[in-house]
C-alpha positions in Angstrom: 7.1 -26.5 -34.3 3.9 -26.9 -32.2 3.2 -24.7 -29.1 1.9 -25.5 -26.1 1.9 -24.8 -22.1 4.7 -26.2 -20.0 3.9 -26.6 -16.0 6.6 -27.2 -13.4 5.2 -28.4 -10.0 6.8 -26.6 -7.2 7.6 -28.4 -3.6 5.3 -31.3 -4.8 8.5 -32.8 -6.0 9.9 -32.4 -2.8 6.9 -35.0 -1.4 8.7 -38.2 -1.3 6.4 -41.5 -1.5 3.4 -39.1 -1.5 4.3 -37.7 -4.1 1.8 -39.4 -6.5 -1.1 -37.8 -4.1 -0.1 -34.3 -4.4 0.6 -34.4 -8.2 -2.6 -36.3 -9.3 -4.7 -33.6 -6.7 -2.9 -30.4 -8.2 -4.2 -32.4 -12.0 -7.7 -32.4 -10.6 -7.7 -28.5 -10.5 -6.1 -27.9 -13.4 -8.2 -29.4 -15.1 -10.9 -27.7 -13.2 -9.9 -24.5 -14.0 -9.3 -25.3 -17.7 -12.1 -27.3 -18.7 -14.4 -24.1 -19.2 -11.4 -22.7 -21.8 -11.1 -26.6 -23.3 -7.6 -27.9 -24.3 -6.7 -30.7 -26.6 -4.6 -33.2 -24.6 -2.1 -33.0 -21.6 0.6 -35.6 -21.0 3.6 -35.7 -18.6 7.2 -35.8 -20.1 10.1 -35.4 -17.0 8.1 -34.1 -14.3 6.6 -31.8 -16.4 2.7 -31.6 -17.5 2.3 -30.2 -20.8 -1.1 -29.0 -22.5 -1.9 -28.4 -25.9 -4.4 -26.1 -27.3 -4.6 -23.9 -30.0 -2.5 -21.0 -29.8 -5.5 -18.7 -29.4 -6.1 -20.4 -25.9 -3.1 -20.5 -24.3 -2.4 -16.8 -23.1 -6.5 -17.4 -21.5 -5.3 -20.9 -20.2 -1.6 -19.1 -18.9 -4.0 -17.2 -16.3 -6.0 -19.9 -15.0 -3.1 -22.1 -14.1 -2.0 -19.0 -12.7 -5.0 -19.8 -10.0 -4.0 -23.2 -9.2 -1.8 -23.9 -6.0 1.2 -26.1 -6.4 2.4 -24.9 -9.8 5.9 -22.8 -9.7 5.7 -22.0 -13.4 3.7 -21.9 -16.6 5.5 -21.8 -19.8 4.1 -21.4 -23.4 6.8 -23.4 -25.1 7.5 -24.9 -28.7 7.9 -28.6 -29.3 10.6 -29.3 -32.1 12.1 -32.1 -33.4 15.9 -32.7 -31.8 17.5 -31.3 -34.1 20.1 -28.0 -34.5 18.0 -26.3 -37.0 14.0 -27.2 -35.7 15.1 -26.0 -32.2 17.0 -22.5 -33.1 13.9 -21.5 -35.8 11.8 -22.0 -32.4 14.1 -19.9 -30.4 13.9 -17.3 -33.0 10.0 -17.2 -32.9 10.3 -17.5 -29.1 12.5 -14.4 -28.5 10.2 -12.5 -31.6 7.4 -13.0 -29.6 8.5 -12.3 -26.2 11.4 -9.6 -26.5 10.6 -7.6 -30.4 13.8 -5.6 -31.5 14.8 -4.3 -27.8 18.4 -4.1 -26.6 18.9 -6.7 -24.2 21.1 -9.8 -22.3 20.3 -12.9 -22.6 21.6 -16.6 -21.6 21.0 -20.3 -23.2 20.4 -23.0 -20.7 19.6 -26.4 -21.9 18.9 -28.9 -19.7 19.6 -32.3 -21.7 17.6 -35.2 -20.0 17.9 -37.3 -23.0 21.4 -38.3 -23.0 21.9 -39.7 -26.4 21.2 -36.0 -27.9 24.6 -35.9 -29.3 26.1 -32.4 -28.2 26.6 -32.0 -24.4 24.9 -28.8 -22.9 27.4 -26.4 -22.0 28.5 -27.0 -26.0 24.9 -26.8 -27.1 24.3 -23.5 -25.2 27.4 -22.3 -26.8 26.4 -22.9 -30.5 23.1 -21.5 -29.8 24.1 -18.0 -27.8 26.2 -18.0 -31.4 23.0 -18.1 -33.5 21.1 -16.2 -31.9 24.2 -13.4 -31.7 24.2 -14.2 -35.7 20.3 -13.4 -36.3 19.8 -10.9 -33.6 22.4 -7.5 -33.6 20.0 -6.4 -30.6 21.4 -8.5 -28.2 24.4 -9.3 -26.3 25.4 -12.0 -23.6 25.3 -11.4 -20.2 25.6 -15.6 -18.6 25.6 -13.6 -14.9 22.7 -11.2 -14.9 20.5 -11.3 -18.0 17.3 -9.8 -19.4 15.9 -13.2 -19.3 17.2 -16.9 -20.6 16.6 -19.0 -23.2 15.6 -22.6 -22.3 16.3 -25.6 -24.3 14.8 -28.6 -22.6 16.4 -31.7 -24.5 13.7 -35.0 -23.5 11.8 -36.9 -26.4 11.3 -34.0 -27.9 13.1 -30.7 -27.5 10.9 -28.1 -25.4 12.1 -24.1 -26.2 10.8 -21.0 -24.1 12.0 -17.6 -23.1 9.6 -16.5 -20.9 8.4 -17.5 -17.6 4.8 -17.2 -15.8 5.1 -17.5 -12.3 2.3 -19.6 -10.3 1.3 -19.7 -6.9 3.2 -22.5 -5.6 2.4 -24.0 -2.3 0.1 -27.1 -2.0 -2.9 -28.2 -4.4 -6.2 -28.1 -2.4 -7.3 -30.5 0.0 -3.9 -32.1 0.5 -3.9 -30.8 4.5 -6.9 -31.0 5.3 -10.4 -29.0 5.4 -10.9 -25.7 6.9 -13.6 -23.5 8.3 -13.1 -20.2 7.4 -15.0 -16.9 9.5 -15.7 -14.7 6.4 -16.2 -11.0 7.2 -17.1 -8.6 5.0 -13.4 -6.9 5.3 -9.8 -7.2 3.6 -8.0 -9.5 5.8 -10.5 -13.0 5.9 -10.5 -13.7 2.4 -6.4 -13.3 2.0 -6.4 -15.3 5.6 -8.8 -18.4 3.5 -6.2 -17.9 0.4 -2.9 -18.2 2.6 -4.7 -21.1 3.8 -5.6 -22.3 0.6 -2.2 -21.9 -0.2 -1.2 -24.7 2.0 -3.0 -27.4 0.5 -6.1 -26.9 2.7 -9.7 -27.0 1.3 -11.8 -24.1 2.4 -15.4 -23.3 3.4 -16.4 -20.3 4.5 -19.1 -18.9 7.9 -20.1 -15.6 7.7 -22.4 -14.4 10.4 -24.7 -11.2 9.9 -27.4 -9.4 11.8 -29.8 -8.7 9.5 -32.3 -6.2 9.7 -29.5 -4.3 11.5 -27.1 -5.3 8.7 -27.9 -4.8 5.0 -29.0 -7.2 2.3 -26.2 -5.6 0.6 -23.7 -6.8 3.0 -24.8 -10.1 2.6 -24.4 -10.2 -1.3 -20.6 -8.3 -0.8 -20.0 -12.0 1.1 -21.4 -14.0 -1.1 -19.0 -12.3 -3.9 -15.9 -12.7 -1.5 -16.6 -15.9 -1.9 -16.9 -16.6 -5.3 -13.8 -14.5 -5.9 -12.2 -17.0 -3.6 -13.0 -19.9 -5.3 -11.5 -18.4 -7.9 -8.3 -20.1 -6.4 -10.0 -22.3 -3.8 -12.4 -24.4 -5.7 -16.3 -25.3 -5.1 -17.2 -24.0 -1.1 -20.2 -24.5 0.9 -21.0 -20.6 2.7 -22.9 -20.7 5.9 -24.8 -17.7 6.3 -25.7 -17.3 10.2 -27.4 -14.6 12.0 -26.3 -13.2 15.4 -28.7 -10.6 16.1 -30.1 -12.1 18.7 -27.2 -12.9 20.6 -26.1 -9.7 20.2 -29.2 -8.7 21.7 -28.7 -10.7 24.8 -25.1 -9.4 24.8 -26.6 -6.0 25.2 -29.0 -6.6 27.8 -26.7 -8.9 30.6 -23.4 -8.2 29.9 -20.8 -4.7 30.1 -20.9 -3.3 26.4 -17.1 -3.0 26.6 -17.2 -7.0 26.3 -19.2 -7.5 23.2 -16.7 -7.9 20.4 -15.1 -10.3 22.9 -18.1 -12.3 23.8 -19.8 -12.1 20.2 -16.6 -14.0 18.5 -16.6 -16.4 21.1 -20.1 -17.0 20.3 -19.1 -17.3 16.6 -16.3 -20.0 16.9 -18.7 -22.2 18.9 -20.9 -21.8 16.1 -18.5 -22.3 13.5 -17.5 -25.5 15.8 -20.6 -26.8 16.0 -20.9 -27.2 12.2 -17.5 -28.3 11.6 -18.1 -31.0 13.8 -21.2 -31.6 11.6 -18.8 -31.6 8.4 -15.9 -32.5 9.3 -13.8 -29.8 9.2 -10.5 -30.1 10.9 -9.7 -26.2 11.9 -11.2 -22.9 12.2 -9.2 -19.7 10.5 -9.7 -16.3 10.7 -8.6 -12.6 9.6 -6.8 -11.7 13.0 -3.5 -10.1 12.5 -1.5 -9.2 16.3 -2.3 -5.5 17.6 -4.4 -4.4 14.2 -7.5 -3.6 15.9 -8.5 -3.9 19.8 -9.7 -7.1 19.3 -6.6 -8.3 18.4 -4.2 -8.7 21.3 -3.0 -11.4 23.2 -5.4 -11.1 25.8 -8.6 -11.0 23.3 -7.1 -13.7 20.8 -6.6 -15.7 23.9 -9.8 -15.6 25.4 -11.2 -15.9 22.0 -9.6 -18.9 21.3 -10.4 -20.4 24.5 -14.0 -20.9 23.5 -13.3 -23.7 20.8 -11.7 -27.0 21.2 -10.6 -27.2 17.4 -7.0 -25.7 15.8 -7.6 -21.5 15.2 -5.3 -21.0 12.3 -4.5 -17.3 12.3 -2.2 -16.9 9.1 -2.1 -12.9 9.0 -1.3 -12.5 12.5 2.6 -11.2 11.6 1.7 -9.1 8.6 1.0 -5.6 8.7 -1.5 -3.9 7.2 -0.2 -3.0 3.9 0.9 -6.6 3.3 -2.8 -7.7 3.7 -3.8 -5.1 1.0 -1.1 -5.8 -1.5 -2.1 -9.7 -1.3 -6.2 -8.9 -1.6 -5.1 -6.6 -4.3 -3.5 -9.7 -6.1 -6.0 -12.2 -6.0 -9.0 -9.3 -6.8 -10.8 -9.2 -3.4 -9.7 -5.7 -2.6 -12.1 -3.5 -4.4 -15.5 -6.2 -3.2 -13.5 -5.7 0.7 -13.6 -2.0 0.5 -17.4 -1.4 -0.4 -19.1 0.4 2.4 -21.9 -2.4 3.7 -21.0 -2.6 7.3 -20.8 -6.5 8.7 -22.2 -7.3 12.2 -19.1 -7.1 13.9 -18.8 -3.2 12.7 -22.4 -2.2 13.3 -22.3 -3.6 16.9 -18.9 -2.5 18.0 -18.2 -0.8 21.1 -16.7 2.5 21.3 -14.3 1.3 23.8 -13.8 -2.4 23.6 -12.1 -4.1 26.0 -8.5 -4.9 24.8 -6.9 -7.2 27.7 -10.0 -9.2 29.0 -9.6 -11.7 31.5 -10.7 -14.9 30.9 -12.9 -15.3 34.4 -14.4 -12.0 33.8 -15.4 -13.0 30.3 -16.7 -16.4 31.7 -18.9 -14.7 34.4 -20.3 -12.6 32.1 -21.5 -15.7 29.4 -22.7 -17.0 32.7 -25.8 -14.7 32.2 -26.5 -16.1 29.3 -28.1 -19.3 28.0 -25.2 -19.8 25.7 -26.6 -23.3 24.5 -29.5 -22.4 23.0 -28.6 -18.8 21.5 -26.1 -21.4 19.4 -29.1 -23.3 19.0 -31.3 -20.9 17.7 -28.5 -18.9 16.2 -28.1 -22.5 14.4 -32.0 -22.7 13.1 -31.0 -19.4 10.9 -29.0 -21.3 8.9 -28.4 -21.0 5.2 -26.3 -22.8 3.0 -25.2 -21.2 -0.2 -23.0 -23.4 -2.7 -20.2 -21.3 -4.3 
C-alpha cells in the first residue's frame, strides 16, 4: 500500500484533438509549482496524473496543485495490489485518516477500467460498503446523500481515496493567449488578472504611479500583488510607468471633472504601445459596471475607445462582495487593503465626470501633445521580473 497524489484534469478532457496541448501545458506548471517541494516520479494511468513523494510531502504538494489552473481535483490516494484484501486494508487507513471515529454516511464507488478485475462494480461496491459496516460501527450507508464516498478506482493497479481536494479548474496558462494586465494598487485588478488567468491566459501586469506624489510604499504594495499573483499565474514581466506628468498637463488644459477619464485613456495607449512591443494580444482591467464613477457605460466606453486592442473586463457583473471573497481566496486581500494610495486615488476628482461624451473627451486631449506625454511617459519605464 503506497500513497501518493491523484490529479483529475477538468474541461481539458473536453479538448478534442488539442487535447495533447492543454494536458502537456497544465504538466509544465505542475511541475513548476512542485519542483521547489521535490517529488519522486509522476506517470499517467487513465487520464489521470499521479505523483509520488514521501508521505511527508504530499499535504505541502496537495496545496500547490491547488494553485495550478486546469486541475478539478487532487487526491492523496493508496496504490494496492487488485486484490479483495490489499484494497479494503487501504480503505480502512483511508477512512482512519480522513473521518477518525465520527458518526457518519458514506458510499462505495468503484470505477472498474480494467475489465478483467473479476467482480463487476456495483457487486464490488456491495462487498466493500459490507466491510467497511463490519470494521466500522460508526457508520451507516446513505448511497443518496452521504458524508463523503469511498472511491475504488480498478486500472493496473487499484487506486483508493476518501477524500477530495478541489482545484481551480479552468485552463492551464498560456493556452489563450497573453494578456496585459492594468495593476492598481486595489482589490478588484489582481482577482480581474486571476479570472483571466483562469482562462488559460498568461498574464503581465502595467502598473502606473506618480511618484513623488505617490509613495515608494505604494510601489512595493504592487510589486507584492504581483508576486502573490504568480502564485497562480507563473513568472510575469511588471512595467512600472509614471504618469505624473501627464497628469500634470491634464491639470493645466483640460476641465478637472475629466481627469480619471482622460488619465485611463492615457494609460491603455500606454499599455498598448508595449503590448504591441511584446506581443500581447489583450488589455484587462479591474472595472466592474456602476462600482465607482468611472465605471459606467459612458466612461468604460470612452475609455475603451482609446485602444485598438480586446479590453477584457472579467468583474464587470460582480458585485462588490464577490470581488472580496475571491481576493480573500487567493491571499491578495489583506496586500489590496493597505493604505498607500495609487495615482488614480491621489489625483481623483471630487466630482468626476460619470457620462462623458466622446467629442467632449476628444477636444479636450486635443490640448494636449498626447504623442509624446506617451513618449516620455514611456522613457520612465521599469521592468521588474516577478
Amino acid at each position: 500500500m503506497i500513497p501518493l497524489i491523484a490529479v483529475s484534469f477538468g474541461e481539458l478532457y473536453l479538448k478534442g484533438a488539442n487535447r495533447r496541448r492543454f494536458v502537456d501545458s497544465a504538466m509544465a506548471h505542475i511541475k513548476r509549482n512542485i519542483k521547489p517541494i521535490g517529488y519522486d516520479n509522476m506517470y499517467m494511468e487513465s487520464a489521470k496524473l499521479y505523483i509520488e513523494a514521501s508521505e511527508d510531502k504530499i499535504d505541502k504538494l496537495i496545496r500547490e496543485l491547488q494553485k495550478v489552473f486546469g486541475l478539478a481535483y487532487i487526491d492523496k490516494v493508496y496504490r494496492t495490489d487488485k486484490n479483495t484484501d490489499d484494497i479494503f486494508d487501504a480503505i480502512v487507513t483511508s477512512i482512519e485518516e480522513n473521518y477518525g471515529n465520527r458518526e457518519l454516511t458514506f458510499k462505495v464507488e468503484t470505477t472498474r477500467v480494467d475489465k478483467t478485475f473479476p467482480m463487476k462494480s456495483p457487486e464490488f461496491n456491495m462487498l466493500m460498503g459490507e466491510k467497511i459496516l463490519d470494521h466500522f460501527p460508526n457508520l451507516s450507508v446513505d448511497i443518496h446523500k452521504p458524508d463523503f464516498k469511498v472511491f475504488v478506482d480498478i486500472k493496473n493497479n487499484a487506486y483508493i481515496y476518501s477524500k477530495r481536494h478541489k482545484g481551480l479548474g479552468g485552463l492551464p496558462i498560456g493556452s489563450s493567449g497573453d494578456g496585459l494586465l492594468l495593476l492598481s494598487g486595489g482589490i478588484d485588478s489582481p482577482v480581474a488578472g486571476f479570472m483571466m488567468a483562469k482562462r488559460g491566459m498568461r498574464i503581465n501586469a502595467i502598473h502606473f504611479h506618480s511618484y513623488p506624489f505617490t509613495s515608494l510604499q505604494a510601489r512595493e504594495k504592487a510589486i507584492d500583488l504581483a508576486k502573490i499573483m504568480a502564485d497562480y499565474t507563473g513568472p510575469m514581466k511588471l512595467f512600472m510607468v509614471n504618469l505624473s506628468d501627464i497628469y500634470q498637463q491634464i491639470a493645466l488644459n483640460c476641465d478637472r471633472k475629466e481627469t480619471t477619464v482622460i488619465s485611463r485613456r492615457f494609460m491603455v495607449r500606454i499599455a498598448e504601445r508595449l503590448s504591441e512591443k511584446y506581443g500581447y494580444q489583450a488589455l484587462i482591467t479591474g472595472d466592474s459596471l456602476g462600482q465607482v464613477a468611472s465605471q459606467t457605460i459612458e466612461s468604460l466606453t470612452v475609455v475603451e475607445d482609446a485602444t485598438s486592442l480586446p479590453l477584457f473586463r472579467p468583474l464587470l457583473a460582480l458585485d462588490k462582495q464577490d470581488i472580496i471573497d475571491i481576493s480573500k481566496e487567493i491571499g491578495s486581500y489583506e496586500k489590496s487593503i493597505e493604505p498607500f494610495d495609487d495615482c488614480c486615488s491621489i489625483f481623483a476628482p471630487d466630482n468626476p465626470v460619470t457620462k462623458p461624451k466622446l467629442r467632449f473627451i476628444e477636444m479636450s486631449e486635443d490640448k494636449l501633445d498626447i504623442e509624446k506625454l506617451v513618449d516620455d511617459a514611456l522613457d520612465t519605464l521599469e521592468i521588474i521580473v516577478i
